[in-house]
C-alpha atoms as an extended CHARMM CRD file, in Angstrom:
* protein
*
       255  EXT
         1         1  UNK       CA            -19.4390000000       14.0480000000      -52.6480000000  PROA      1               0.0000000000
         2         2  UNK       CA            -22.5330000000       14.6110000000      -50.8030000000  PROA      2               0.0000000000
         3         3  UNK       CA            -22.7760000000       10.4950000000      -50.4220000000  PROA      3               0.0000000000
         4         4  UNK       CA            -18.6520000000       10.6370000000      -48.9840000000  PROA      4               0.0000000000
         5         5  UNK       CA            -19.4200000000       13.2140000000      -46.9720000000  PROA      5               0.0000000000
         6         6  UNK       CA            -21.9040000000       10.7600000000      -45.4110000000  PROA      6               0.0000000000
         7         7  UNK       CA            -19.4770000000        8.0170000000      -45.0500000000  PROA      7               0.0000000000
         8         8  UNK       CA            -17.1510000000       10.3690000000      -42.9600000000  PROA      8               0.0000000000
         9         9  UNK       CA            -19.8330000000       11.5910000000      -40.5510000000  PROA      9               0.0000000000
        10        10  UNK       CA            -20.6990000000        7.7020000000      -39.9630000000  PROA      10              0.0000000000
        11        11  UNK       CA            -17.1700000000        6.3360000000      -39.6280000000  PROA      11              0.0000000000
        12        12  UNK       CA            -16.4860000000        9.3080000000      -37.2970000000  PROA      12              0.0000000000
        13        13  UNK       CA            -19.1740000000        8.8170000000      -35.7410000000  PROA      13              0.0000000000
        14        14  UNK       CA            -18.3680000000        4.7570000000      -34.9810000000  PROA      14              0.0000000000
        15        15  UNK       CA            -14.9040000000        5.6740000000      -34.1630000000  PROA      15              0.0000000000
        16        16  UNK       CA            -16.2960000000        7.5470000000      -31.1370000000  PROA      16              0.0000000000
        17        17  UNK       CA            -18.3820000000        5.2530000000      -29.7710000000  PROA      17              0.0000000000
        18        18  UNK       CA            -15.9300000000        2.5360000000      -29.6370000000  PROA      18              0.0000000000
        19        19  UNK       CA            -14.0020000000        4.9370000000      -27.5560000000  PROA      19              0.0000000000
        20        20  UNK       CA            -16.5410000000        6.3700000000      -25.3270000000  PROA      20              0.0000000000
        21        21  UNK       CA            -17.5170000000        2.4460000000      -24.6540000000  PROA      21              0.0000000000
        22        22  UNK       CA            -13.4880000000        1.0910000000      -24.5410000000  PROA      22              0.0000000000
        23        23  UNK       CA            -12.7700000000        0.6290000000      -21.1510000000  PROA      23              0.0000000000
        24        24  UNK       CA            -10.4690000000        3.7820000000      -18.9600000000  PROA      24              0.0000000000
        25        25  UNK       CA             -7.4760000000        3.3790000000      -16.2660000000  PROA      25              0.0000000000
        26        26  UNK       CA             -8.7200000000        2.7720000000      -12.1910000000  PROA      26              0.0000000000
        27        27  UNK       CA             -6.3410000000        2.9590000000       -9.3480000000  PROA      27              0.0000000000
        28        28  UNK       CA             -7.4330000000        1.8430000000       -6.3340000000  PROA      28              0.0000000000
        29        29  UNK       CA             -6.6030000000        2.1160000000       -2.2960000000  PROA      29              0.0000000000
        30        30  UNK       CA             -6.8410000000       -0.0260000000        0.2360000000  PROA      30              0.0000000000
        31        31  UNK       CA             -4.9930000000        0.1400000000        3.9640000000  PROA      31              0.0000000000
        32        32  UNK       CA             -5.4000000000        2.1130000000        7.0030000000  PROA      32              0.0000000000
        33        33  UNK       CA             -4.9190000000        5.9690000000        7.8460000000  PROA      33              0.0000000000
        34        34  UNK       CA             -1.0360000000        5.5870000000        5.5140000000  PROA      34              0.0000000000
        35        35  UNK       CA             -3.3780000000        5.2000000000        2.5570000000  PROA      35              0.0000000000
        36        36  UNK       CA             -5.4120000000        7.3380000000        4.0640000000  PROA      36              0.0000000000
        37        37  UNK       CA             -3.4470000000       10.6820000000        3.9430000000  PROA      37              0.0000000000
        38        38  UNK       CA             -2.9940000000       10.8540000000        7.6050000000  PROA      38              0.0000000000
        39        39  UNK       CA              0.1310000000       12.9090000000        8.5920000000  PROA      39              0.0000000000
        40        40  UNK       CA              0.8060000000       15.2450000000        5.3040000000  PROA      40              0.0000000000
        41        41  UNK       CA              1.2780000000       18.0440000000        6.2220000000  PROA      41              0.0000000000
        42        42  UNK       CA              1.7770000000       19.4720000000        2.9310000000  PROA      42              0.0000000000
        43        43  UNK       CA             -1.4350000000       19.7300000000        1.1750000000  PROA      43              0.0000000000
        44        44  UNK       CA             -0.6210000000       21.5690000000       -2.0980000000  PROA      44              0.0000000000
        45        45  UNK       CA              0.1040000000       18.4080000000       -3.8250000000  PROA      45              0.0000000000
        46        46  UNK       CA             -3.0940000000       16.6170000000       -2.4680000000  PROA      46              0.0000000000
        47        47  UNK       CA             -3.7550000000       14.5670000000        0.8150000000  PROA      47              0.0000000000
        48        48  UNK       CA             -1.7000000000       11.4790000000        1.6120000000  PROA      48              0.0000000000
        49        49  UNK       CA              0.2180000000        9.9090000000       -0.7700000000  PROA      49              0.0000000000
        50        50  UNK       CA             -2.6100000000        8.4360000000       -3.2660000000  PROA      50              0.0000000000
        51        51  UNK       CA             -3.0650000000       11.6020000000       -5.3160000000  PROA      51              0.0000000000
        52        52  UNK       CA              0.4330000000       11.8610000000       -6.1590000000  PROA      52              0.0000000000
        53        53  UNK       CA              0.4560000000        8.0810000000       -7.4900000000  PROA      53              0.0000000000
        54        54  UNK       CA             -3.0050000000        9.2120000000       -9.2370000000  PROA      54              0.0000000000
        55        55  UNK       CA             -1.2630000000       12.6280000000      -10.9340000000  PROA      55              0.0000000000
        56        56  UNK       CA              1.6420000000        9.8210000000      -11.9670000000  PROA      56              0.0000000000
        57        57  UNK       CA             -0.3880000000        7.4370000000      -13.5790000000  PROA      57              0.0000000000
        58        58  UNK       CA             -2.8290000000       10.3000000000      -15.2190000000  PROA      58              0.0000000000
        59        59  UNK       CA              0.4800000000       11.2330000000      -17.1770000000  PROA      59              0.0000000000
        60        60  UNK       CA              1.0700000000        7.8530000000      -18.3820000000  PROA      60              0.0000000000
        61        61  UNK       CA             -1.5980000000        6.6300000000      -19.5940000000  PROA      61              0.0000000000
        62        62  UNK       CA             -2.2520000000       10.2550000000      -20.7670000000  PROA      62              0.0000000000
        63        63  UNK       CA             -5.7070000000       10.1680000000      -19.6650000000  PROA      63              0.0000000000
        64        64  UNK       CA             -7.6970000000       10.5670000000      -16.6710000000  PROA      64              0.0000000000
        65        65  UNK       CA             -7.4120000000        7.5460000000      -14.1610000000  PROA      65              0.0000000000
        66        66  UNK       CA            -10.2660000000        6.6770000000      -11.8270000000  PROA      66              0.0000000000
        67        67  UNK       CA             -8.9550000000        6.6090000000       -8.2020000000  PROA      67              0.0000000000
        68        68  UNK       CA            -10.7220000000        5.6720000000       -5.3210000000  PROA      68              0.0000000000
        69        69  UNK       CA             -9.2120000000        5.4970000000       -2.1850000000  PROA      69              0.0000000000
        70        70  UNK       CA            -10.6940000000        3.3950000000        0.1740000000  PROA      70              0.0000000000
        71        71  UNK       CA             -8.3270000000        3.4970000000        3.0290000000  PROA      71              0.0000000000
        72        72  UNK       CA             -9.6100000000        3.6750000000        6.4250000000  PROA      72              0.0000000000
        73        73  UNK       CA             -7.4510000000        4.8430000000        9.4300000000  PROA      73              0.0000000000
        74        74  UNK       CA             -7.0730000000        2.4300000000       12.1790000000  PROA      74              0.0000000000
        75        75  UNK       CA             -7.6580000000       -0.5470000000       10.0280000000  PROA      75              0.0000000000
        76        76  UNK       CA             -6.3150000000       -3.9550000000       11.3220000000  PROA      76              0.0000000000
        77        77  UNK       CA             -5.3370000000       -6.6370000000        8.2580000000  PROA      77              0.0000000000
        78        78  UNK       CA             -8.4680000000       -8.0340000000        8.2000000000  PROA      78              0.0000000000
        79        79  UNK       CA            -10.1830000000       -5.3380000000        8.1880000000  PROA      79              0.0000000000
        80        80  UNK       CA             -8.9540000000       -4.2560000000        4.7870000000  PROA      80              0.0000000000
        81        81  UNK       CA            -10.1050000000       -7.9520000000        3.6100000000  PROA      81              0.0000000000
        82        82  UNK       CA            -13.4180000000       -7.6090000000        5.2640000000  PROA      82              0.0000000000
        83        83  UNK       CA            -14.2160000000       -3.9450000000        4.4400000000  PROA      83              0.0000000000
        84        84  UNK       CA            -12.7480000000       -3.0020000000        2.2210000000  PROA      84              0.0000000000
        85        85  UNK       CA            -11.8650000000       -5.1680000000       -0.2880000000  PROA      85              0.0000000000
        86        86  UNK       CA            -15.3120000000       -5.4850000000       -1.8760000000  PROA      86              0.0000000000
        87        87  UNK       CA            -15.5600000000       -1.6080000000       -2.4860000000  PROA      87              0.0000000000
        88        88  UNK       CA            -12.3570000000       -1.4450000000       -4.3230000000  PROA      88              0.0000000000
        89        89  UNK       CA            -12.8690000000       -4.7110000000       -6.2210000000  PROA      89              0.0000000000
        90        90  UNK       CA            -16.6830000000       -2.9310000000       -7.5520000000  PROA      90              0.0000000000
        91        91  UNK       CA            -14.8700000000        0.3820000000       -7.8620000000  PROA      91              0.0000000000
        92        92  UNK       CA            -12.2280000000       -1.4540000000      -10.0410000000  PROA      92              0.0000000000
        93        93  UNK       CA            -15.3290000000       -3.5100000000      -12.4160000000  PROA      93              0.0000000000
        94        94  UNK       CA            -15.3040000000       -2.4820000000      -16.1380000000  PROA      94              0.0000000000
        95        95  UNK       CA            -11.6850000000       -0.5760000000      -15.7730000000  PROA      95              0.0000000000
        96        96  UNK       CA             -8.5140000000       -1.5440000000      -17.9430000000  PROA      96              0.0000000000
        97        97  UNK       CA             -5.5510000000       -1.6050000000      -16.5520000000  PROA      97              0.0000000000
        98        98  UNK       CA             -6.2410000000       -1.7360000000      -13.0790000000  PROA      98              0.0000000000
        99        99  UNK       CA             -3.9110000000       -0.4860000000      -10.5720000000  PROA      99              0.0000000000
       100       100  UNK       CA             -4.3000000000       -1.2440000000       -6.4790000000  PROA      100             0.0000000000
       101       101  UNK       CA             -2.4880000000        0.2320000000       -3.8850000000  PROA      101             0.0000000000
       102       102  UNK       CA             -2.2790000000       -1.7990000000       -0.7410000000  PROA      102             0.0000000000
       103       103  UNK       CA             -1.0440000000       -1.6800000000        2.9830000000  PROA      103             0.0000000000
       104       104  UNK       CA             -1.6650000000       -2.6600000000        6.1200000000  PROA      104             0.0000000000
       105       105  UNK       CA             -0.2450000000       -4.7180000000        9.2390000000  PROA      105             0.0000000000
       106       106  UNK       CA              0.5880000000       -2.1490000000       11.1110000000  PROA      106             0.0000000000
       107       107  UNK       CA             -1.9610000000       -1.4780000000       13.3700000000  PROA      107             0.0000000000
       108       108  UNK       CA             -1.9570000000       -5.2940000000       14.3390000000  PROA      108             0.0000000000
       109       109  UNK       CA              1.4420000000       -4.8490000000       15.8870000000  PROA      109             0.0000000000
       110       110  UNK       CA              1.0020000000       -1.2250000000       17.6220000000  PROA      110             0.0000000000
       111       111  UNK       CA             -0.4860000000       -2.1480000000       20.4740000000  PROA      111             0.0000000000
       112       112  UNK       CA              1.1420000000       -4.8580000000       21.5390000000  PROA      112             0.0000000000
       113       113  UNK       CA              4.7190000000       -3.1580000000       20.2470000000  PROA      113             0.0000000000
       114       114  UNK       CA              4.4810000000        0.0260000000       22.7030000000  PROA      114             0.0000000000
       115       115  UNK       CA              2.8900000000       -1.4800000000       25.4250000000  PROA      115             0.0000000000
       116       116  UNK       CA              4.5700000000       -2.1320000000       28.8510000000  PROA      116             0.0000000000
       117       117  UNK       CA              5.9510000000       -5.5040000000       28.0820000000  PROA      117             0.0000000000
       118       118  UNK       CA              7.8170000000       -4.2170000000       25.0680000000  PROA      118             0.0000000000
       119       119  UNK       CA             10.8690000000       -2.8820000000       26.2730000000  PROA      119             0.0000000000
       120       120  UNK       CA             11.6210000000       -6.3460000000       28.0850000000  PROA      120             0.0000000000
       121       121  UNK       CA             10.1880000000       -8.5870000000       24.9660000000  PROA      121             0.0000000000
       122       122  UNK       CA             13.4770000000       -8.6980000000       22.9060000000  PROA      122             0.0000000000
       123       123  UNK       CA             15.4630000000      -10.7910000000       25.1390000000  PROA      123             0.0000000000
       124       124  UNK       CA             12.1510000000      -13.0000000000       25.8430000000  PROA      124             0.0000000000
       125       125  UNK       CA             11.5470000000      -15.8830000000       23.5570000000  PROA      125             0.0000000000
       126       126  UNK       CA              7.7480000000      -16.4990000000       24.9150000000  PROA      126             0.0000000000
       127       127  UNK       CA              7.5310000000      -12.9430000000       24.4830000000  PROA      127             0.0000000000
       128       128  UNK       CA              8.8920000000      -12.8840000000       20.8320000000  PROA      128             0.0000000000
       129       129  UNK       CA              6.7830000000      -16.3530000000       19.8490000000  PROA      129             0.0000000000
       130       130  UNK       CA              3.2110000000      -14.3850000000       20.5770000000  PROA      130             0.0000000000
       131       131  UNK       CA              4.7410000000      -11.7750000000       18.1620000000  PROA      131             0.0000000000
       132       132  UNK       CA              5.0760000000      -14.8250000000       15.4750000000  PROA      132             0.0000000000
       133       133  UNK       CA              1.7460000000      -15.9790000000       16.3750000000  PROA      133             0.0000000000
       134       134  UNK       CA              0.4250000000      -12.7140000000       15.4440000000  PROA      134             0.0000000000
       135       135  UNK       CA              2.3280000000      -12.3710000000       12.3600000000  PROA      135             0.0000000000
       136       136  UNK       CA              1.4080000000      -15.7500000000       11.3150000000  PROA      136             0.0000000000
       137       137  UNK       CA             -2.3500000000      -14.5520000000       11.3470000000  PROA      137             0.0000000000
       138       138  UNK       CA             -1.8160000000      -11.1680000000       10.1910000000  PROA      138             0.0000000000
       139       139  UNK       CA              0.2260000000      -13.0320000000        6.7580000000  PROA      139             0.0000000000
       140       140  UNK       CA             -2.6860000000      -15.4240000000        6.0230000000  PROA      140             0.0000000000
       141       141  UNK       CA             -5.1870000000      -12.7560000000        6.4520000000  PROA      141             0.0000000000
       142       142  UNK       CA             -2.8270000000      -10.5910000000        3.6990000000  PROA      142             0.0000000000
       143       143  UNK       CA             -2.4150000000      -13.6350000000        1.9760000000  PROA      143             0.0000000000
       144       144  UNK       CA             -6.3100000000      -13.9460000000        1.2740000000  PROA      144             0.0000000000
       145       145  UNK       CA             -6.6170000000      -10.0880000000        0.5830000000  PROA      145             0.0000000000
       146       146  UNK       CA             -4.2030000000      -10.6350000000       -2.3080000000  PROA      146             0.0000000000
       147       147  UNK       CA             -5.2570000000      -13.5710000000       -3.9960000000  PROA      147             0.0000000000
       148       148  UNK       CA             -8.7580000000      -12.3070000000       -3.8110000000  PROA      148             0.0000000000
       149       149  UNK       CA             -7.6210000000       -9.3970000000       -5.8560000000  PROA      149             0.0000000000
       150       150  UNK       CA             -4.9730000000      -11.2050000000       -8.3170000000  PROA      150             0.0000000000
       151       151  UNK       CA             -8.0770000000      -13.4030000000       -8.8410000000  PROA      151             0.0000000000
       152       152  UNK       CA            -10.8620000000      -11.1650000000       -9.5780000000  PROA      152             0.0000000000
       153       153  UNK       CA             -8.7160000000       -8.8770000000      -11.3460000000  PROA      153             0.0000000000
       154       154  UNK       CA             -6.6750000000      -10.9910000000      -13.6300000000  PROA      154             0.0000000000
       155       155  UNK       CA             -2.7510000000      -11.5530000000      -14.3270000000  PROA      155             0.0000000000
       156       156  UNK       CA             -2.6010000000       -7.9060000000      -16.0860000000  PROA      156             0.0000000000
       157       157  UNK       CA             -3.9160000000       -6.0380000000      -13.3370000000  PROA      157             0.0000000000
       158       158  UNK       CA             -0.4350000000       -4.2730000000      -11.3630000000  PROA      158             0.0000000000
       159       159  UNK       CA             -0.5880000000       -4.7500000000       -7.3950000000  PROA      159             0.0000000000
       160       160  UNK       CA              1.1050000000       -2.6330000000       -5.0560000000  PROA      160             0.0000000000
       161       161  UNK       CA              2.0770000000       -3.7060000000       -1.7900000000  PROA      161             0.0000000000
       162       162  UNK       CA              3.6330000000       -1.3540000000        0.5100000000  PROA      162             0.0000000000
       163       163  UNK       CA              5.9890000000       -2.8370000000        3.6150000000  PROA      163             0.0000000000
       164       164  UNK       CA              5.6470000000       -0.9550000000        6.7990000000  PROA      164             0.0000000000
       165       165  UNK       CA              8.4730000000        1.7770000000        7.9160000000  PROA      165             0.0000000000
       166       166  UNK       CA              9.8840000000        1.8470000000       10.9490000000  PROA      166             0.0000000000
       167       167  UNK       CA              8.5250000000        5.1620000000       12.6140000000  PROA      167             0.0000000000
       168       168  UNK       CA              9.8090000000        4.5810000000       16.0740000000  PROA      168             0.0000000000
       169       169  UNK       CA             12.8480000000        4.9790000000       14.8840000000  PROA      169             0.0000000000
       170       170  UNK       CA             12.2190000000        9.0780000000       14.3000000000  PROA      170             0.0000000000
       171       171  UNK       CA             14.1500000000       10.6560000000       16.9680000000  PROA      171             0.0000000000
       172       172  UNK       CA             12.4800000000       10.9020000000       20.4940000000  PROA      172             0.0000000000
       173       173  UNK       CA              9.8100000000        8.5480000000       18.9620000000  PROA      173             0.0000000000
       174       174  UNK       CA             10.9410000000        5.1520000000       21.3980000000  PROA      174             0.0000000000
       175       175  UNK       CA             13.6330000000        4.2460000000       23.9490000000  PROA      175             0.0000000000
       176       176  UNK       CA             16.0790000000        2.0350000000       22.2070000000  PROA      176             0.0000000000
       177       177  UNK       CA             14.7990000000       -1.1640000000       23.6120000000  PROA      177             0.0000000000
       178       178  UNK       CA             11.3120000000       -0.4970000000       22.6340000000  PROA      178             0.0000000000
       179       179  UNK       CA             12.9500000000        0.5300000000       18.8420000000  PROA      179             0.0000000000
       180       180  UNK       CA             14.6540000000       -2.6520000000       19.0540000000  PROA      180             0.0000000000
       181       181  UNK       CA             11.3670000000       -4.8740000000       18.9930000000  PROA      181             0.0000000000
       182       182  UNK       CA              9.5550000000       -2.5980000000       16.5460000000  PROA      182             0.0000000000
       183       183  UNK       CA             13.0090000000       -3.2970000000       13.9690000000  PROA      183             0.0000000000
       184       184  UNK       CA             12.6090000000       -6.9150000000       14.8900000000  PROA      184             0.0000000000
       185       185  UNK       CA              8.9180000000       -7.3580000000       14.3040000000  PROA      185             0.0000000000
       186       186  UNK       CA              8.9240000000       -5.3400000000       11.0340000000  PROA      186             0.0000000000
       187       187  UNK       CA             12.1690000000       -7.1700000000        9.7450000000  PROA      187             0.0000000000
       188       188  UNK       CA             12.7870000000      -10.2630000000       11.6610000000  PROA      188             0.0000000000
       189       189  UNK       CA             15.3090000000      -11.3880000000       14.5490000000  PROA      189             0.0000000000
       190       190  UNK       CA             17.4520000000      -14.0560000000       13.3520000000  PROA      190             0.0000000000
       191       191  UNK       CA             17.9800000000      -16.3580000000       15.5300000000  PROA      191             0.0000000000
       192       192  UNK       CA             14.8870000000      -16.2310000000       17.2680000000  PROA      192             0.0000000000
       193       193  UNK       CA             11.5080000000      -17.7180000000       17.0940000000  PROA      193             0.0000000000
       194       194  UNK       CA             11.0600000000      -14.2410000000       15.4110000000  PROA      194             0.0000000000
       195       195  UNK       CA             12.7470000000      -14.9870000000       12.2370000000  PROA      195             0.0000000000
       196       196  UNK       CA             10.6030000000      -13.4900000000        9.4580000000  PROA      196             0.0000000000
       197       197  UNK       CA              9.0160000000       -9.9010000000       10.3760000000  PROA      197             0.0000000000
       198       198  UNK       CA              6.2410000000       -8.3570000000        8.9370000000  PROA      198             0.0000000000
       199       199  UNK       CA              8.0530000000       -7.0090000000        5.7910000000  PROA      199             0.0000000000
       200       200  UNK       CA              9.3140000000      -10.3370000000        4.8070000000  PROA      200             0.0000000000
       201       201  UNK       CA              5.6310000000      -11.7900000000        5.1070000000  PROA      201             0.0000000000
       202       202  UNK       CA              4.7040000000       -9.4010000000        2.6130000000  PROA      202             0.0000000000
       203       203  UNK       CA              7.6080000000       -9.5580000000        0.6000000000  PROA      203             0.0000000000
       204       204  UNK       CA              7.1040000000      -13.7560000000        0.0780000000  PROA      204             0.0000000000
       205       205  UNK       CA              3.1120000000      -12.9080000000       -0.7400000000  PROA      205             0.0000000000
       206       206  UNK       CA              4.1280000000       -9.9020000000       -3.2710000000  PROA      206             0.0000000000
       207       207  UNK       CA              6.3470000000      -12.7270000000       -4.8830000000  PROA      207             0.0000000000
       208       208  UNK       CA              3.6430000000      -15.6720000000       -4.5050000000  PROA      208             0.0000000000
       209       209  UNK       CA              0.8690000000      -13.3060000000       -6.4610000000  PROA      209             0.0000000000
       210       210  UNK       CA              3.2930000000      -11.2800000000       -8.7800000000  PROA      210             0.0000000000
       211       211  UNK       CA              2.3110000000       -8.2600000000       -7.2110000000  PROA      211             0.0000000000
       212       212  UNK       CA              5.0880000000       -5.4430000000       -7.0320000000  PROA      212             0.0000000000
       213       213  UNK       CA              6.3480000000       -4.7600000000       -3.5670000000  PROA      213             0.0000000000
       214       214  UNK       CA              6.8070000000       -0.6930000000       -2.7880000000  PROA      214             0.0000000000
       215       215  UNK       CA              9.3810000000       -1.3080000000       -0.0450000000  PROA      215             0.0000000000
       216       216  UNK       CA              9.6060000000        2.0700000000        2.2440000000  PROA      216             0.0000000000
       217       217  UNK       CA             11.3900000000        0.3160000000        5.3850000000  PROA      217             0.0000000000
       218       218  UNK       CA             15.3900000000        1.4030000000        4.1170000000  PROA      218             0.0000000000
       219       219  UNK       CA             14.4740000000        4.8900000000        2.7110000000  PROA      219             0.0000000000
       220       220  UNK       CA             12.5440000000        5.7150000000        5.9800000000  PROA      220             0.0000000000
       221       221  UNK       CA             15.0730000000        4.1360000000        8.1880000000  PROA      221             0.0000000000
       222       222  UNK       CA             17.6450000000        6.2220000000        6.5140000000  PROA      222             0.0000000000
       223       223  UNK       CA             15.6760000000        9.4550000000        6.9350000000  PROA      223             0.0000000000
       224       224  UNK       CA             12.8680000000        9.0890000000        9.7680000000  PROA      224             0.0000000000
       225       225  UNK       CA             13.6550000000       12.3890000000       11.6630000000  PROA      225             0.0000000000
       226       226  UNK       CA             12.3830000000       14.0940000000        8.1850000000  PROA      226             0.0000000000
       227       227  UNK       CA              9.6980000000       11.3550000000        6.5540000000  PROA      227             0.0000000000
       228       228  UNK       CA              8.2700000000       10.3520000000       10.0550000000  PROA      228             0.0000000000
       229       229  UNK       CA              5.9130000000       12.9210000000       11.2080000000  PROA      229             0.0000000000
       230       230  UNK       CA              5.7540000000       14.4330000000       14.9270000000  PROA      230             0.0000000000
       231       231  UNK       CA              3.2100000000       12.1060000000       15.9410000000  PROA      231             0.0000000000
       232       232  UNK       CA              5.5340000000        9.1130000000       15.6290000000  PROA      232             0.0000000000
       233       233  UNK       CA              3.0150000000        7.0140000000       13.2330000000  PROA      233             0.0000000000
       234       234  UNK       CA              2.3750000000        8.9100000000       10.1100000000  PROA      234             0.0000000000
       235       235  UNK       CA              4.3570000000       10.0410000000        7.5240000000  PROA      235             0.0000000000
       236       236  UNK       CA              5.1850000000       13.3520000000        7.1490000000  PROA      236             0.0000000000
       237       237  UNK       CA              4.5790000000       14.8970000000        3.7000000000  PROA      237             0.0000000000
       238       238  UNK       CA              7.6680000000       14.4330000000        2.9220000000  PROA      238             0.0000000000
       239       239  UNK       CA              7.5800000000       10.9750000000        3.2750000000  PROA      239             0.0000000000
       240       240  UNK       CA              4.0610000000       10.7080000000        1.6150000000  PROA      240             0.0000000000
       241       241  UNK       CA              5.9590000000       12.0810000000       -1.6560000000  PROA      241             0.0000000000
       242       242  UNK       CA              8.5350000000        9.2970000000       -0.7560000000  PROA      242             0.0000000000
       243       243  UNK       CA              6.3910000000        6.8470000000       -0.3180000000  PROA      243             0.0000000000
       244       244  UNK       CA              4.4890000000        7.9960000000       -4.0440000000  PROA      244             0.0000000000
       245       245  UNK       CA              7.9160000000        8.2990000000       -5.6960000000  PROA      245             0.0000000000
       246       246  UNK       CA              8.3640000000        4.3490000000       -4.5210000000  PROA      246             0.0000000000
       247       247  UNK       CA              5.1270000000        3.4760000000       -5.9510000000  PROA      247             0.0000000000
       248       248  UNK       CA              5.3430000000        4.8360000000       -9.0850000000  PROA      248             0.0000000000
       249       249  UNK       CA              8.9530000000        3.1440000000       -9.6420000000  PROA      249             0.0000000000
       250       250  UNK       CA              7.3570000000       -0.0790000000       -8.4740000000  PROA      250             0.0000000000
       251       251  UNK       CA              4.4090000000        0.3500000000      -11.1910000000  PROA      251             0.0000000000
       252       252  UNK       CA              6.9480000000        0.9270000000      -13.8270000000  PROA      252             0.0000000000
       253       253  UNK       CA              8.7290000000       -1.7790000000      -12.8050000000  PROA      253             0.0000000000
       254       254  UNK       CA              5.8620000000       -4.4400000000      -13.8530000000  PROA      254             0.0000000000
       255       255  UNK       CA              5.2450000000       -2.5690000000      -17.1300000000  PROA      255             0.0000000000
């Protein structure tokens, strides 16, 4: 008995340190101030949107889930590649399954989207080509971020990649002519040298590196006076639950 007794202790014992050492759930953030939090302005549920996705994915897996957001606001496209990326990929090392969170693009078309040449840049092909230029860069630069992380991470690792909303569109946010380019470089102007926005870009990469595409543009469209927040840029809390809602759909969706 005494000798069985043994034999349980030790075969406990083993079974425990195969767990302790198998490898535990990591979600990871990259993107500027969305992924950031900036804008919730209900912080009950946790800043930004990432916690929420984090709660979600702590009830699947029914165990805790690493997260580590690494989302800086302000961040251009590359600068999620150049910055960022190498924190979340060490962040992610010795983790199984993986999970990323990405966005970005944004903040590459702000500035040139509200300045003073915007409200006449619709009808203006020149004016609507620099806007592809852009784009062009900003897709190869998101291009690179994403096979960087489909690479180092593997096929079973689930990428999220979130298309941009369309925040001008929030009442009182734009005059209609300078909402008019921000639709057209977010979703393309057919037509034009402007054919493929910003959306589709990421759309075609999600599709190139199987990652799963957490596409906020039509639910934000269809509600921006409640998911945009005041400032015109963020989203409200509402729309950070929205936007969390999406991306746990979209993780489901590649299980």
């Amino acid at each position: 008995m005494a000798r069985l007794a043994i034999v349980g202790l030790l075969v406990t014992a083993l079974v425990l340190a195969a767990s302790a050492q198998s490898p535990s759930p990591a979600y990871v953030a990259v993107g500027d101030s969305i992924e950031f939090g900036l804008g919730d302005d209900n912080l009950a549920d946790g800043f930004g949107y990432v916690p929420l996705v984090a709660g979600f994915l702590t009830s699947f897996f029914g165990q805790p889930v690493q997260t580590s957001n690494f989302g800086v606001p302000f961040s251009l496209a590359r600068d999620v590649r150049q910055v960022q990326l190498g924190a979340a990929l060490a962040a992610a090392q010795g983790h199984a399954p993986v999970i990323v969170s990405w966005g970005g693009g944004g903040n590459d078309l702000i500035d040139v989207g509200t300045g003073p040449q915007a409200a006449a840049c619709r009808q203006s092909q020149s004016c609507l080509g620099r806007f592809n230029g852009l784009l062009n860069e900003v897709e190869q630069t998101i291009d690179l971020t994403i096979r960087q992380l489909r690479a180092a991470l593997g096929p079973r690792a689930v990428i999220l990649m979130r298309t941009q909303y369309h925040a001008l569109q929030k009442t009182g946010c734009a005059t209609p002519e300078v909402a008019a380019l921000a639709a057209a470089t977010l979703e393309g102007a057919p037509g034009t040298v402007l054919d493929r926005g910003l959306n589709q870009r990421i759309r075609a990469v999600a599709a190139k590196y199987d990652a799963q595409v957490v596409d906020v543009f039509l639910p934000f469209f269809a509600a921006a006076d409640t998911l945009v927040a005041a400032d015109c840029i963020h989203p409200s809390g509402a729309g950070h639950v929205v936007i969390s809602a999406l991306s746990s759909a979209a993780f489901l969706a590649a299980q």
